[in-house]
C-alpha angles and dihedrals in degrees: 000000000000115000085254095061085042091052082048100047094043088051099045093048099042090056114048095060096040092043100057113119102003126121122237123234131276149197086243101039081052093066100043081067115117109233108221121202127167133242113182148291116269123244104251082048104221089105137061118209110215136171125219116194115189126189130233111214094184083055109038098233150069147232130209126203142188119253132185130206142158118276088212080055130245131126130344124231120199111235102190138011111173116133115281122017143319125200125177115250091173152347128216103227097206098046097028076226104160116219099196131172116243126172095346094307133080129250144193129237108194103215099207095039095028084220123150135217149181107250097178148018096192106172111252124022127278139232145193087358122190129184122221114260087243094051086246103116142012127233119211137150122229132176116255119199109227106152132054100224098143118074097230084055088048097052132039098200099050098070097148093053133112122204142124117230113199134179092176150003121294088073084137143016134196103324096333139086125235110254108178093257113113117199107241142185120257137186135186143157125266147194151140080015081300110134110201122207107327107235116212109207091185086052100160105005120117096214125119115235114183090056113253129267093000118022113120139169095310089077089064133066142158120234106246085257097056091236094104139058123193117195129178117238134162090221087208129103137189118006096348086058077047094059107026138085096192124125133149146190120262122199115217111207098205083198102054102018093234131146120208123188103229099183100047111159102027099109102202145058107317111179158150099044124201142171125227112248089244078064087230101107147045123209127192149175112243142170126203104217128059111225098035119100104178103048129138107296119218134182115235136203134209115197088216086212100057109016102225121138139230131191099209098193093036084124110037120105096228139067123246122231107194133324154197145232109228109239088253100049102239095096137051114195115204137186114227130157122256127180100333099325140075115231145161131281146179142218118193112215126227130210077246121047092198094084099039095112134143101302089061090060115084133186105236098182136046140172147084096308140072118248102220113199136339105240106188137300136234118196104313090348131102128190114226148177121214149172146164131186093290102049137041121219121318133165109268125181120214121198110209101209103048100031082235110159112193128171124236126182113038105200089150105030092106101047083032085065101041090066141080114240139217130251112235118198139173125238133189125194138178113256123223082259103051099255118114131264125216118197128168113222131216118213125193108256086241097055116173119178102208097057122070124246139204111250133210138199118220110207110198122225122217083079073223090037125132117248097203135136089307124162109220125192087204114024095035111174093206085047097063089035094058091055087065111258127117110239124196130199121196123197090222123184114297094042114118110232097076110061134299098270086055094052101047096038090087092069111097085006104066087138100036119065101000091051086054094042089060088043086054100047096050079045103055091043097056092065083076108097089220087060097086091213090203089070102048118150145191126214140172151111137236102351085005084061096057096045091056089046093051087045083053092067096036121035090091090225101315097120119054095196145017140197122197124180117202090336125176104253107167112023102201094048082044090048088044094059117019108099113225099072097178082067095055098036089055092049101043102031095253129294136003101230121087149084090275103025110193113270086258093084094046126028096009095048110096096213085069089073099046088119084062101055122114120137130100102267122194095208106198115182136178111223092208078056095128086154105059091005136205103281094066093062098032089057089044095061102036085056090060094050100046089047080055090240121157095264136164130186123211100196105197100189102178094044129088131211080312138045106256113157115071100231090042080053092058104041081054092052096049086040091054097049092034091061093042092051088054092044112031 
């Protein structure tokens, strides 16, 4: 029997007895998920904090609270439940008291009465707060309004108007409008729940820092000694914000009211700083190359005493995700995708950091599943977050010396095992260019071997993103698969997890290799008598737009149906008006005018192949889309119509380049497998 029929038989045969009397899932039981998220360890380390947000359909909304439980395992105990969300700012570690942020404002958790209670009415809301390592002060972050960019602002006397005002780029961002307000640091005393005068140690700058949309806390730290403060800024505004990465740490001296630029002369993103418990060190997340906001990541360290500097994964072949100091001082753990999967790993530290290189770093985890985020450690014991296809986030512990992996909350283990689950599977095939191609495949939970099955292809957006073992609320892999169609994923080139070179070689060549790695992968599976070659599909967002769009002008009829959701469909009228320019200048290579425009306008522009199309598209677009905007999806769709092709359009006006709101989600859901069971 050849390893095909074996993969079959095992499937077939692993799934009809383990699948009796479940349910399959559903738009609506996906949203019934708790979604699990973890605070912190507290300090006298027998407990995990932990938040659960879960979602109300009826109402349109959702509410996260804190929850407690034991890190040996046991039972969890809720914390809070009033309405919005709670996240732990501190924790007095001789009272086990909780200080937490709720609505803009702090508040207090008593541990022995499990009362709360409102600790400030600071005016105005804030935001990434951090309190000083002696209790003294408190650090935030508030918006300050330094331009007149809106009419009624302007003048005084046209109150009722409504008009934008710009001098330069940066006039949006993501799916919101500048408004002359900048995001600053603050700092002020505290105590008792009293804030003293608020200081504002960007007075008069109009930089963002935290980085907007999606800077947080980890681009704001206290000294150990509570005298400093580092914050991360890209110090630009206007059109060079627009075009540049670059962005540095900046040391705020509370005594003498001086910033220093500690990262001059590294010319792209440098983030989430963080000192080593010994005080001795700072470690950081950098990238070499302005512009490009998907390079090799690697962690480096300052010696604080010297000042020198060390890049600690210069020379390993992979990128880093996020990471962690060790409470001792003489680790850092890190999360970086690996062959379709994101896992732990570890780097030993020297005395001299000099010779701290690739063959200190070790992988720690393995296996069919992502691990998330590292959310603290007490003695052997790290506190983990993981998921796979099957199952979205819950709380894992990981015992260092012994490689265990145990999980440790359980918010979905009773709807988890009510339903029937997917096979995953990997898959490898040969490229066009010999090199060899990993995809993860999706079976139905009632797989049957000897039926055949619709396929579709899932097209990744990034487009430098992982495809790994991800739980998506919106493009869930177990979710397609239970309503009875194969997926598979390929880890096509551009996608982090398979070198560096693999990972950089998408950028100026977004229709070239990629395109024919997709092509590849559809290809190989449907070798597989299971795959009915008359119902392929092609589905994706973002990147993964694109990429269906492009599909649509090439695949020469091997799909009978797509689905793109706010896909780049013209690239000069995209490159004309997306905001953040440095994206689109590394990926295409920079502008469209000229005597010799990047083959991203040409050959690699979808639009250049709408005589080809043929082939029944679902369009869905977000009008708050100000990444990939309106226009891409509008033109995509009004091609189909007028070529008289089987088309629909989803308009999602409210929604930006995601699906953010529960009800929207659904209506994209039915909309999704509503459009696959008319056309395949």
């Amino acid at each position: 029997m050849n390893k095909t029929l074996i993969l079959a038989t095992i499937l077939a045969a692993g799934t009809a007895k383990a699948q009796q009397n479940q349910q399959i899932l559903t738009p609506e039981l996906l949203w019934k998920l708790g979604r699990v998220s973890a605070e912190t360890i507290s300090p006298d380390g027998k407990t995990a904090i932990y938040g659960v947000t879960y979602y109300n359909l009826d109402e349109n909304n959702s509410e996260r609270n804190l929850y407690q439980i034991p890190l040996q395992g046991g039972k969890a105990t809720q914390l809070t439940n009033t309405p919005g969300g709670e996240s732990v700012v501190h924790i007095d570690k001789a009272t086990g008291d909780i200080i937490y942020l709720s609505k803009g404002q702090l508040w207090l958790l008593e541990h022995q009465t499990q009362a709360a209670k409102q600790l400030t009415k600071f005016e105005g809301s804030l935001s990434n707060v951090k309190r000083s390592p002696d209790g003294k002060h408190l650090l935030f972050s508030q918006e300050v309004a330094l331009q007149q960019v809106q009419s009624a602002d302007k003048y005084a006397d046209l109150k009722k108007s409504n008009a934008y005002i710009f001098d330069a780029l940066n006039n949006r961002h993501w799916d919101t409008w500048f408004n002359g307000k900048f995001s600053h640091v603050f700092y002020a005393s505290y105590e008792d729940g009293v804030v003293g005068k608020a200081v504002d140690i960007m007075k008069d700058e109009p930089y963002f820092s935290p980085q907007q949309p999606f800077g947080g806390a980890e681009d704001i730290t206290w000294s150990p000694d509570g005298k400093q403060i580092i914050y991360v800024c890209k110090k630009k505004f206007g059109t060079e914000y627009a075009v540049s990465t670059n962005t540095d740490l900046y040391l705020y001296d509370l005594g003498s009211k001086q910033t220093t630029n500690l990262t001059e002369g590294r010319m792209g993103y440098d983030v989430a700083p963080s000192f080593s418990p010994n005080t001795q060190q700072l470690a950081w997340l950098s990238m070499k190359e302005d512009g490009y906001e998907s390079d090799k990541n690697d962690i480096i360290v300052r010696d604080l005493a010297s000042s020198n500097t060390f890049n600690l994964t210069e020379k390993w072949d992979e990128t880093v995700s996020s990471y962690s100091w060790s409470n001792d001082g003489s680790k850092i753990w890190f999360i970086a995708p690996t062959k379709g999967t994101m896992q732990l790993f570890e780097i030993s530290l020297n005395k001299d950091l000099s010779k701290v290189g690739a063959n200190q770093i070790k992988q720690l985890t393995t296996g069919d599943f992502d691990i998330t985020n590292i959310n603290g450690q007490q003695g052997n014991v790290l506190l983990l977050t993981r998921t796979d296809m099957n199952h979205a986030a819950e709380l894992y512990t990981f015992n260092i010396k012994n490689k265990e992996l145990k999980q440790l909350t359980t918010v979905n283990d009773m709807l988890n095992a009510s339903l029937a689950k997917s096979k995953v599977v990997g898959r490898t095939t040969k490229a066009t260019d010999g090199k060899d191609l990993f995809s993860w495949v999706i079976y139905p939970p009632d797989f049957d071997a000897n039926k055949k099955y619709p396929t579709l292809l899932y097209c990744q957006g990034g487009p430098q993103a992982a495809l790994s073992q991800f739980y998506s609320y919106r493009w869930n892999m177990q979710l397609i698969a239970a309503q009875g169609y194969i997926v598979i994923a390929p880890n096509r080139r551009g996608m982090p997890g398979h070198g560096v070179e693999w990972n950089k070689s998408i950028s100026g060549d977004w229709g070239g290799q990629p395109i024919r790695d997709y092509l590849s992968a559809i290809d190989d599976l449907t070798k597989e008598p299971y795959v009915d070659k008359d119902r392929l599909g092609a589905v994706g967002a973002s990147y993964g737009g694109y990429s269906v769009y492009m599909l649509a002008g090439v695949h020469e009829n091997r799909f009978k149906t797509f689905i793109a959701h706010d896909g780049l469909f013209d690239m000069r009228s995209w490159y004309g008006t997306t905001e953040e320019l440095f994206f689109a200048n590394k990926e295409l290579g920079g502008a469209y005018w000229g005597e010799n425009p990047p083959a991203g306008y040409t050959k690699f522009n979808p639009i250049s192949y709408a005589d080809k199309w043929n082939t029944p598209i679902l369009v869905v677009q977000g009008g708050q889309d100000f990444r990939v905007g309106v226009e891409q999806g509008l033109g995509a769709f009004q091609l189909a119509q007028l070529k008289g092709i089987k088309s629909r359009l989803l308009y999602l006006p409210d929604e930006n380049h995601w699906v953010l709101q529960p009800q929207n989600a659904i209506v994209w859901q039915r909309e999704f497998f509503n459009w696959l069971k008319e056309t395949l």
